[in-house]
N, CA and C of each residue as an Amber inpcrd file, in Angstrom:
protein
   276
  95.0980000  24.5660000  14.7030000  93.8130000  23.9530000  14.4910000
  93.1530000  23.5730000  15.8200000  94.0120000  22.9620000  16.5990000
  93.2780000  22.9210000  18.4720000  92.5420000  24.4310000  18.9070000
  93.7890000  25.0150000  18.5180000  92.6160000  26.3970000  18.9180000
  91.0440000  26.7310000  18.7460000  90.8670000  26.1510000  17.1160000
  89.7340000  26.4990000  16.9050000  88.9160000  25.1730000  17.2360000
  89.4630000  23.9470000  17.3910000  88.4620000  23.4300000  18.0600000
  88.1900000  23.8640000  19.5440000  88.9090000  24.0730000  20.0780000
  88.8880000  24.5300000  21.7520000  87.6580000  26.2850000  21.7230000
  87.7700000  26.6180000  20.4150000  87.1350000  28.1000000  20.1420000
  85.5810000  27.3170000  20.1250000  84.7200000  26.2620000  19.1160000
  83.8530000  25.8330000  19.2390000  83.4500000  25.3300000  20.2630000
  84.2370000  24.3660000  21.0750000  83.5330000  23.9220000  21.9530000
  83.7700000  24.3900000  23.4300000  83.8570000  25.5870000  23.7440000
  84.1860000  26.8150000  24.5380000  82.8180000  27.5270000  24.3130000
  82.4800000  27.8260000  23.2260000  81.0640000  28.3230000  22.3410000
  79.8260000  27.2260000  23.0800000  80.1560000  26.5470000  22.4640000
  78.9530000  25.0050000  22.7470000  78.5370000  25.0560000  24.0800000
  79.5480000  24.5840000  24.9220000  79.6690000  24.7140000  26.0450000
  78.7800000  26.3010000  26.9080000  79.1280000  26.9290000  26.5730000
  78.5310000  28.3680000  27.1070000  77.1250000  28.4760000  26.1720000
  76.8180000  27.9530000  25.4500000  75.4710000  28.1300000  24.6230000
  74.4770000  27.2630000  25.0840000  75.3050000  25.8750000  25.7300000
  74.5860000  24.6150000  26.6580000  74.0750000  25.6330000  28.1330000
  74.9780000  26.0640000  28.4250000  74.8120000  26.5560000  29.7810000
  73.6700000  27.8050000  29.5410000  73.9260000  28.4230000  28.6970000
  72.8030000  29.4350000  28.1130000  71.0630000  29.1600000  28.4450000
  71.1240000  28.2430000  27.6940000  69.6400000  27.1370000  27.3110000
  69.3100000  26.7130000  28.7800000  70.2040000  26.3010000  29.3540000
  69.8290000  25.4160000  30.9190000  69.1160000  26.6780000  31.8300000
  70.0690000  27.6320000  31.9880000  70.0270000  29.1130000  32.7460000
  68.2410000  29.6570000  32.5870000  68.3560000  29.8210000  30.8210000
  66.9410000  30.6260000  30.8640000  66.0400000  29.8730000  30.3780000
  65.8860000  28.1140000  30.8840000  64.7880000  27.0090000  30.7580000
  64.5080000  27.3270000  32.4900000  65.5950000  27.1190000  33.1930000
  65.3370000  27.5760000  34.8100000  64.6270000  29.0300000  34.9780000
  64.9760000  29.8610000  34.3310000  64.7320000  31.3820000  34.4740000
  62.9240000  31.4160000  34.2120000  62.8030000  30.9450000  33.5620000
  61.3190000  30.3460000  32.5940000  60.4160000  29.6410000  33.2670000
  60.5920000  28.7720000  34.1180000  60.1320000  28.1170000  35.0240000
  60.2200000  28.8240000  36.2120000  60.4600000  29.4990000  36.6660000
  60.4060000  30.8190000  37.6180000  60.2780000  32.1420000  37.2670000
  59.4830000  32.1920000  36.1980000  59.9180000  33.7890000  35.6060000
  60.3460000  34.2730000  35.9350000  61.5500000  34.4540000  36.0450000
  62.7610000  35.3190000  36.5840000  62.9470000  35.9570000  34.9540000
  64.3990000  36.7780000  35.5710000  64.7710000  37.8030000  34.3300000
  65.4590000  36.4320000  33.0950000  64.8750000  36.4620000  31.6610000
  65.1230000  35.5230000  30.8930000  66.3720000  36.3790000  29.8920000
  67.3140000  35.2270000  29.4110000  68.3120000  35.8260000  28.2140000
  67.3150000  36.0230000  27.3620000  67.6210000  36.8590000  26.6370000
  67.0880000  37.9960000  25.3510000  67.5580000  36.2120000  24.0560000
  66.7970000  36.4000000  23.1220000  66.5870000  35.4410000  22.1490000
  67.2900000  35.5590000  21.1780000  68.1210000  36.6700000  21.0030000
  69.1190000  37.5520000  20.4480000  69.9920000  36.6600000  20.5810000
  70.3140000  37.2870000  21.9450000  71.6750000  36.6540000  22.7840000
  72.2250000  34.6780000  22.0340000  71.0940000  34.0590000  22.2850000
  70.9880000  33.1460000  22.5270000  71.2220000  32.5510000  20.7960000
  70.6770000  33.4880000  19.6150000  71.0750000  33.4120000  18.4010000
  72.1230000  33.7980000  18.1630000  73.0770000  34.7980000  18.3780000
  74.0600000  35.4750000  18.3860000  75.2330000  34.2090000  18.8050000
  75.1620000  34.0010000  19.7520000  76.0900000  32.4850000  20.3240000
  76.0900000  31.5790000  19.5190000  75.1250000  30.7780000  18.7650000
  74.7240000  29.7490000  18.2120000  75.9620000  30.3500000  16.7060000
  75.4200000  31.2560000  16.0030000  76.0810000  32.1490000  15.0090000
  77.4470000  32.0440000  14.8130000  77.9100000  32.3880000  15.9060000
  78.8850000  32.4480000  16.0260000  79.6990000  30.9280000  16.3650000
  79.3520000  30.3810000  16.6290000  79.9850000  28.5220000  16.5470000
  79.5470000  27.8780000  17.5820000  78.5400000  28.6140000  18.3290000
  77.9150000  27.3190000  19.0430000  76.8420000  26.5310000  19.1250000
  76.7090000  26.7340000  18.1220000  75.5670000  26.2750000  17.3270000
  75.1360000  24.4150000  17.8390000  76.1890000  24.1670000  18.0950000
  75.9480000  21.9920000  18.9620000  75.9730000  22.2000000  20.4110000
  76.3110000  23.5070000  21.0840000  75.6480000  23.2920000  22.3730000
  74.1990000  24.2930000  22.0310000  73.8950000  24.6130000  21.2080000
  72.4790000  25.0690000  20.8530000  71.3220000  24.3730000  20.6880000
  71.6500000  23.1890000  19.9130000  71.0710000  22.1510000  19.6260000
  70.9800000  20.8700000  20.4320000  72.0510000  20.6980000  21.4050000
  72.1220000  19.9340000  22.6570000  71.2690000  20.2660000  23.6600000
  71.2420000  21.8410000  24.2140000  70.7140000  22.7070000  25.0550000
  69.1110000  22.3470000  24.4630000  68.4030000  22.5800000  23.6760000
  67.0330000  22.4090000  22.9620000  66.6140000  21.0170000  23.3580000
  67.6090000  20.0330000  22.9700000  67.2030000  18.6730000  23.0770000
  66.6450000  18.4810000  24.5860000  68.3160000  18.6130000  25.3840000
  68.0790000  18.5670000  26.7850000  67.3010000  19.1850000  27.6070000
  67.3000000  20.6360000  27.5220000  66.3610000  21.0130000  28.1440000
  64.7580000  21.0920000  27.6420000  64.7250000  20.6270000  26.7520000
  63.4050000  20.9640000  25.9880000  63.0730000  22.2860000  25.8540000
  63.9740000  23.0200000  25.4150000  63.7250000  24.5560000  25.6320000
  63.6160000  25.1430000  23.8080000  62.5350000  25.6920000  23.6020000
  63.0440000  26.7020000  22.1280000  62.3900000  25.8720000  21.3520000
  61.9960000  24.4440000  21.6100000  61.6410000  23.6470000  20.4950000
  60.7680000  23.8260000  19.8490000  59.6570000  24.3730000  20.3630000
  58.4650000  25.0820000  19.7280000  58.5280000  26.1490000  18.2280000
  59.8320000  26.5370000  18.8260000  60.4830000  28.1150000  17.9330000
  61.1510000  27.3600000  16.5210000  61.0920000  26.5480000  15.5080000
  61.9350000  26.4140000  14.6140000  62.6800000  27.3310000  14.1620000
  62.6240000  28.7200000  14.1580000  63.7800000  29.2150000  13.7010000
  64.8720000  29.2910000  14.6340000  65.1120000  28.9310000  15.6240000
  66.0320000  28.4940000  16.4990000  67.0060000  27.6100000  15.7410000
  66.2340000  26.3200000  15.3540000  66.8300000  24.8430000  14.8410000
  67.3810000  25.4990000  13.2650000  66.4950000  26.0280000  12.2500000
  66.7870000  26.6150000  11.6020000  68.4970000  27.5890000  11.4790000
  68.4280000  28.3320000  12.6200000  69.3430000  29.3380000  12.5280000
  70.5210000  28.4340000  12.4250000  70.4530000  27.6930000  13.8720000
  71.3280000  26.6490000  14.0770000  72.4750000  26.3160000  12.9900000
  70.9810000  25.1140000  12.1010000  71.5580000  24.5330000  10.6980000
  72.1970000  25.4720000  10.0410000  71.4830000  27.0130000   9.7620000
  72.3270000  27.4340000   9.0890000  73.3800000  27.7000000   9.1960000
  74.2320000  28.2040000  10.5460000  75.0550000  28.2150000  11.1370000
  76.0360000  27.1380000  11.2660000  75.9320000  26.1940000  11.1130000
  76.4790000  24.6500000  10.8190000  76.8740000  24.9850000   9.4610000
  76.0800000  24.7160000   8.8200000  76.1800000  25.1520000   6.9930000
  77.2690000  25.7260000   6.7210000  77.2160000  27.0720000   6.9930000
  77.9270000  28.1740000   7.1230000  79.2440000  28.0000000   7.4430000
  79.5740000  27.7300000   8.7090000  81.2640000  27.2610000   9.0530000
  81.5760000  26.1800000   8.1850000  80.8440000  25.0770000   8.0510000
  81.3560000  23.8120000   7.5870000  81.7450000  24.7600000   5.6800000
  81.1900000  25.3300000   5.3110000  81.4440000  25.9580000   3.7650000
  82.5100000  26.7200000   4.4690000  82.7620000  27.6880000   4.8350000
  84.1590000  28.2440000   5.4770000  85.1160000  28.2040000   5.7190000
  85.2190000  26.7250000   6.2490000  86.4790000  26.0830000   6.7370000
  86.6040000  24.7080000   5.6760000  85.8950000  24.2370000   5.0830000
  86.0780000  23.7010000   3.4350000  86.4450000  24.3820000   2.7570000
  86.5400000  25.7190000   2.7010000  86.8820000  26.9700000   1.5130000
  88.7130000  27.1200000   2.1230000  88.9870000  27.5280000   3.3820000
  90.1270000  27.7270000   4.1060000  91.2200000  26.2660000   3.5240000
  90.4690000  25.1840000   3.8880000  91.1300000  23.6120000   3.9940000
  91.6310000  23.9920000   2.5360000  90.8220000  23.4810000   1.6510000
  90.9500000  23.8820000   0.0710000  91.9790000  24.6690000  -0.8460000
  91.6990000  25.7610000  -0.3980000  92.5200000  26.8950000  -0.8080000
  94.0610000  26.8970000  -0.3550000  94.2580000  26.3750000   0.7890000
  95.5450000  26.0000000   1.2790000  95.7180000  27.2530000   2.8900000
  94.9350000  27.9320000   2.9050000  94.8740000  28.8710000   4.4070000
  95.2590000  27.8520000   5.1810000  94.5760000  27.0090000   5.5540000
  94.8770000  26.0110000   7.2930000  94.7770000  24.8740000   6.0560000
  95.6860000  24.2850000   6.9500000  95.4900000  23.0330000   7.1740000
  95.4630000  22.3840000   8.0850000  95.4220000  20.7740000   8.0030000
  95.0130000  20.0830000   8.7200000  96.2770000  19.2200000   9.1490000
């Protein structure tokens, strides 16, 4: 079970750093991460440095389906790993 917390917030962490990178990139138009990218991460479990990254940098906030994807993505694992807990797969 450490694993997969260490798997999320490994995610978070690199999805924080994501947001910071191309809020700087943006403010210099330099070459920006693709919006993809940046959903794709979140998707996949990093979805609280997604939502940290937005806060802090003020980046994306404009975009609700960002925050959107996010939640759903939250949603999503939290039903997943309630289904796993449940069923008897992992425990705790």
């Amino acid at each position: 079970m450490e694993y997969c917390l260490l798997y999320y917030l490994a995610l978070s962490l690199l999805l924080f750093v994501l947001f910071g990178f191309d809020k700087a990139q943006a403010k210099r138009k330099g070459r920006r991460i693709a919006e993809k990218t940046l959903y794709l991460w979140g998707i996949l479990g990093g979805f609280a440095g997604g939502f940290l990254g937005m806060l802090v940098f003020r980046h994306k906030t404009k975009k609700p389906f960002f925050s959107l994807c996010y939640l759903f993505a939250l949603v999503a694992h939290l039903l997943f790993w309630s289904y796993l807990i449940k069923t008897g797969v992992v425990s705790l």
